[in-house]
C-alpha positions as CSV (number, residue, x, y, z in Angstrom):
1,X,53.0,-42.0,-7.5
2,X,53.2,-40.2,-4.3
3,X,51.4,-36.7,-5.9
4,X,48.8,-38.9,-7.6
5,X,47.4,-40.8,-4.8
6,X,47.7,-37.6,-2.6
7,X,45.4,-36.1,-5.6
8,X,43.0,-39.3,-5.6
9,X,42.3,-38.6,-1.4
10,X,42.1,-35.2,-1.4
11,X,39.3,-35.0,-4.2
12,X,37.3,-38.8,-3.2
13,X,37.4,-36.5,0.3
14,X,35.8,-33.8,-0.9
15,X,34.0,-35.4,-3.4
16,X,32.5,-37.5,-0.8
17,X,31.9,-34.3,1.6
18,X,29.9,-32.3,-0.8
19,X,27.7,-35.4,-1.9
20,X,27.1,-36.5,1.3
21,X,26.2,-33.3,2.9
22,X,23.8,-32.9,-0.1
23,X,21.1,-36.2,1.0
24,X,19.6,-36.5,4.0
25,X,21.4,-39.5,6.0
26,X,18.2,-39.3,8.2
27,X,16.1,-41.3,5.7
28,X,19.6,-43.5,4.2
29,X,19.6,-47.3,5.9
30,X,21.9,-47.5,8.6
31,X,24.3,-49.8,6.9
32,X,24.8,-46.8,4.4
33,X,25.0,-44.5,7.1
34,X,28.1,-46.5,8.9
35,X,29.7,-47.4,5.1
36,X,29.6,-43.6,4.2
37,X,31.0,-42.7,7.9
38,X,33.5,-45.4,7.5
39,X,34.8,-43.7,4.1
40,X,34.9,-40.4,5.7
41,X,37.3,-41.6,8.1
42,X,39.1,-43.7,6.0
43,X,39.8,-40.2,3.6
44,X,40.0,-38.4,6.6
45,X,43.1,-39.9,7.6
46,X,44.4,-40.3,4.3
47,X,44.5,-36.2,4.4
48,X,47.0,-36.3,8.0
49,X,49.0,-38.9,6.2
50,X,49.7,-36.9,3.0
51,X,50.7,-33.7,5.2
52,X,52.9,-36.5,7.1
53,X,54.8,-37.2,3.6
54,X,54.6,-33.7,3.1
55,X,57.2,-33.6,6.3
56,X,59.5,-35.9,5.6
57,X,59.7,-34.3,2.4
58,X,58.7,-37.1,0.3
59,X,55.6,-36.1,-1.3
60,X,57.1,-33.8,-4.5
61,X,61.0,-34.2,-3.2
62,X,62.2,-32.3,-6.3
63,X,59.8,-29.3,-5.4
64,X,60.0,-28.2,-1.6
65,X,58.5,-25.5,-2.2
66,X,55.0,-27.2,-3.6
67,X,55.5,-29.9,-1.2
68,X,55.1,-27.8,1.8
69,X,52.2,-25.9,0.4
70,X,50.4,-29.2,-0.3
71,X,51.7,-30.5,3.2
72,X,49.6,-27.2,4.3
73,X,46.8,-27.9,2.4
74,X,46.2,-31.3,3.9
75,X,46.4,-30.9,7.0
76,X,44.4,-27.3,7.2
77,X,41.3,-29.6,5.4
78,X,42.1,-32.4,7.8
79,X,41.4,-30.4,10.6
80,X,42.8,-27.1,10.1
81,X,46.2,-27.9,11.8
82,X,49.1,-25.9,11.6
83,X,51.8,-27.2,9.6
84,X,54.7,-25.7,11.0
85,X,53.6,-26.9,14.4
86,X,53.2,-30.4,13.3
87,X,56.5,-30.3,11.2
88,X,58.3,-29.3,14.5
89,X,56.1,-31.6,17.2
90,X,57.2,-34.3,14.3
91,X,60.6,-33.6,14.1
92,X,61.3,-33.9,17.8
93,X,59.2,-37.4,17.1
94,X,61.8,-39.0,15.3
95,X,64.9,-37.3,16.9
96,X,64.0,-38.5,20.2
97,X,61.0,-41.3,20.2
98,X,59.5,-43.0,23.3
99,X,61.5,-40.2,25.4
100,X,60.5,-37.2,27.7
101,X,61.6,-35.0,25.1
102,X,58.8,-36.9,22.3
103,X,55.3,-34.8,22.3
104,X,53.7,-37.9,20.9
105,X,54.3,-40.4,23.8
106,X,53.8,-40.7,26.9
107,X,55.9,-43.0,28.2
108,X,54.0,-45.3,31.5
109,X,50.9,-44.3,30.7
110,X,47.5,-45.9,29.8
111,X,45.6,-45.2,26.7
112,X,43.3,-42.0,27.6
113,X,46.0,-40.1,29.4
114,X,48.1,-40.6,26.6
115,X,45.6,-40.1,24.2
116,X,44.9,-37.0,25.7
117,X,48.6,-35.4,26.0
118,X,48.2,-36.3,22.2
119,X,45.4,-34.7,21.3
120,X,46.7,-31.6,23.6
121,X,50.1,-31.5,21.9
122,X,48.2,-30.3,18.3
123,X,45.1,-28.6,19.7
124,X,44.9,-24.9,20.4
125,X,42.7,-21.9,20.5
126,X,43.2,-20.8,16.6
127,X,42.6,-24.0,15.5
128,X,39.7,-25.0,17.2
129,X,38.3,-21.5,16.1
130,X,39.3,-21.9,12.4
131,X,37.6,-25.9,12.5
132,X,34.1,-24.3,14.4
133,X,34.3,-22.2,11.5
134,X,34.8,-24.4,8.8
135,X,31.2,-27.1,10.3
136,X,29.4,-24.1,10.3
137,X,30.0,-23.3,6.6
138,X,29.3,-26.9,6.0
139,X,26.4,-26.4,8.3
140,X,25.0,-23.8,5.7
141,X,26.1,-25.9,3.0
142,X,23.9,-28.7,4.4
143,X,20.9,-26.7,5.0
144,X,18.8,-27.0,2.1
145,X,19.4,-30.5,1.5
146,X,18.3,-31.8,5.3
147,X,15.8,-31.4,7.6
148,X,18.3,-32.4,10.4
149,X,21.7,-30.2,8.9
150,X,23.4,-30.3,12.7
151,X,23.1,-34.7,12.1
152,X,24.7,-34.5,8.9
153,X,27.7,-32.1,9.9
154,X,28.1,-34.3,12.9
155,X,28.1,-37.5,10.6
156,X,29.8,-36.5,7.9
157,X,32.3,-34.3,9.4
158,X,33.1,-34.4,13.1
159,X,32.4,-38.0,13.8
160,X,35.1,-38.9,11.4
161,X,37.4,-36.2,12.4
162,X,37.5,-38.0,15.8
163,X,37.4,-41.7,14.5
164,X,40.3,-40.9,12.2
165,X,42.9,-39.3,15.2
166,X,41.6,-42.1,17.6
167,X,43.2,-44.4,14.4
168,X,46.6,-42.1,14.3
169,X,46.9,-42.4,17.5
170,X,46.3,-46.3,18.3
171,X,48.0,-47.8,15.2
172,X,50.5,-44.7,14.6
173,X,51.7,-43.9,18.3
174,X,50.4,-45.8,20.8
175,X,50.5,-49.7,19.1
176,X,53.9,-49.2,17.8
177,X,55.2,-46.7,20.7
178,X,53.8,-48.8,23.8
179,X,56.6,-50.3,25.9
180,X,58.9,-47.2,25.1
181,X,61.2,-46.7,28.0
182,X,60.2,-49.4,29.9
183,X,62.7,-52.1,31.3
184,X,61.4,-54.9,29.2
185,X,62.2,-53.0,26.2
186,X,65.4,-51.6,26.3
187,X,66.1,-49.5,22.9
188,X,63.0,-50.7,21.4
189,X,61.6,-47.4,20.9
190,X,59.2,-48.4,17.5
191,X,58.0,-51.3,16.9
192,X,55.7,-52.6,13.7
193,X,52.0,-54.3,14.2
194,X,52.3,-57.9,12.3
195,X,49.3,-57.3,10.2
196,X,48.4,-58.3,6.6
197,X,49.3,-55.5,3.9
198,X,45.1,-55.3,2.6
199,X,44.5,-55.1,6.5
200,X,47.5,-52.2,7.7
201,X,46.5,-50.2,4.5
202,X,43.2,-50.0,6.1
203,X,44.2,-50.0,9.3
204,X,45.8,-46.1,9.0
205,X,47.7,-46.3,5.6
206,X,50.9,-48.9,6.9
207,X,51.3,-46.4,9.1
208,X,51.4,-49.6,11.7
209,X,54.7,-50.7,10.3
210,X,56.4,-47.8,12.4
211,X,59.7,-50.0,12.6
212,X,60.4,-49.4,9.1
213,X,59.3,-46.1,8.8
214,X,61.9,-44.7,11.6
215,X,64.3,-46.4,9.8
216,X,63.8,-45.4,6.7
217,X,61.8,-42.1,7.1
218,X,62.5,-41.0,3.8
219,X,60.2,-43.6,2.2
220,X,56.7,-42.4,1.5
221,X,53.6,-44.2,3.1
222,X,52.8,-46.9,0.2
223,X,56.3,-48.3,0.2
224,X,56.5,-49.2,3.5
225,X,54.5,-53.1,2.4
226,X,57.8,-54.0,0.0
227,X,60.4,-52.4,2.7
228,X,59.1,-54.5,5.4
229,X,58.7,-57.5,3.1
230,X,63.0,-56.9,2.3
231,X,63.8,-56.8,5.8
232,X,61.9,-59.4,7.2
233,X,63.5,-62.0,4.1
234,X,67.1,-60.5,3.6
235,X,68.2,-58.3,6.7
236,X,68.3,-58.5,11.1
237,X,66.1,-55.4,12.1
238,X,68.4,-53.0,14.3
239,X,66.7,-51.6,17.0
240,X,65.3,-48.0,16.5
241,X,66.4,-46.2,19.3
242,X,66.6,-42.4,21.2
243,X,68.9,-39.6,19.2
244,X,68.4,-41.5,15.9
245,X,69.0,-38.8,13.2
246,X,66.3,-38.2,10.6
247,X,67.4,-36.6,7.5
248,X,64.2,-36.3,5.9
249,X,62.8,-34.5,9.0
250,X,66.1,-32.4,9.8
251,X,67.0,-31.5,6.6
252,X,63.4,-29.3,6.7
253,X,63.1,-25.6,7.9
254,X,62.2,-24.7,11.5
């Protein structure tokens, strides 16, 4: 299930990359314009969250192998991240969340300053270089199909490069992390957004109930609906607090 909805994203992304970068958006209606930017972000983000699975293992857990080259693969075409670096940044995530030790939060702060140490924490030289690289092939790719190539690479690619981590970030860190260390919640280090299943899966993939995934990190993205649905009918949520051991994250290579 896993491997064939992983297959479904990656190709509806490029799919929708090459045909889109193939029409001039200058003379679509706007409403097309926003739809088709809207499904680039959507797919977009659906590329971090296989590499995420990738991670935790999940994504072909008989194969490690082929699941850390796909985990690769996704997240180079999401925005030519390193996967290594994320594995590790991730790892330290879930072994320590909300604390000073965790490079996605930052504990205190408001949403830009946080945003930014985010953003900062998976950002560097090589990849910046290698993504410049990668719009200006797309920028060659566009070329005979536009009059306006620079609009459509900034429409089709960048603009929902930076929609999709502003989503990450608010309903995969910031949403369920906010409060972390603070005296009003004390070993409440993830908490999961009370939204409608049709409305988190569009929201960033149930990536919003963050509750359940720390507890149960070995459970891949489209089962986290049913887990939540069980512990809200059957079982008392225990907190997820610092030092909680991850298996699915510690049992990968450094």
């Amino acid at each position: 299930m896993g491997l064939a909805l992983a297959t479904a994203i990656t190709a509806a992304w490029l799919f929708s990359l090459l045909a889109l970068l193939s029409v001039d958006l200058a003379s679509q209606s706007l409403s097309l314009v926003v739809l088709a930017i809207g499904l680039r972000t959507f797919l977009q983000t659906g590329l971090f969250i296989i590499g995420h699975d990738a991670m935790h293992g999940v994504l072909l857990p008989l194969h490690s192998g082929a699941n850390q080259r796909l985990g690769q693969l996704a997240l180079a075409l999401y925005a030519c991240l390193p996967y290594q670096h994320c594995l590790l940044n991730h790892r330290q995530h879930h072994l320590d969340p909300g604390s000073h030790q965790d490079p996605d939060v930052l504990a205190g702060a408001g949403p830009l300053a946080w945003y930014g140490r985010f953003m900062a924490g998976y950002l560097g030289v090589g990849q910046m270089a290698s993504l410049l690289t990668t719009w200006a092939m797309c920028l060659l790719f566009a070329w005979p199909h536009t009059a306006n190539p620079a609009l459509a690479v900034g429409l089709v690619c960048i603009l929902p490069l930076i929609l999709s981590s502003l989503q990450l970030f608010a309903f995969g860190t910031y949403l369920p992390h906010r409060g972390a260390g603070q005296a009003w919640a004390p070993g409440h280090q993830a908490h999961s957004l009370d939204l409608p299943v049709w409305l988190s899966l569009i929201a960033c993939y149930h990536f919003g109930y963050h509750r359940e995934h720390h507890q149960s990190p070995g459970l891949p993205w489209f089962a986290l609906p049913a887990q939540r649905r069980s512990d809200l009918s059957g079982c008392r949520l225990a907190p997820v607090t610092r030092g909680s051991k991850d298996s699915a994250i510690a049992s990968l290579p450094t």
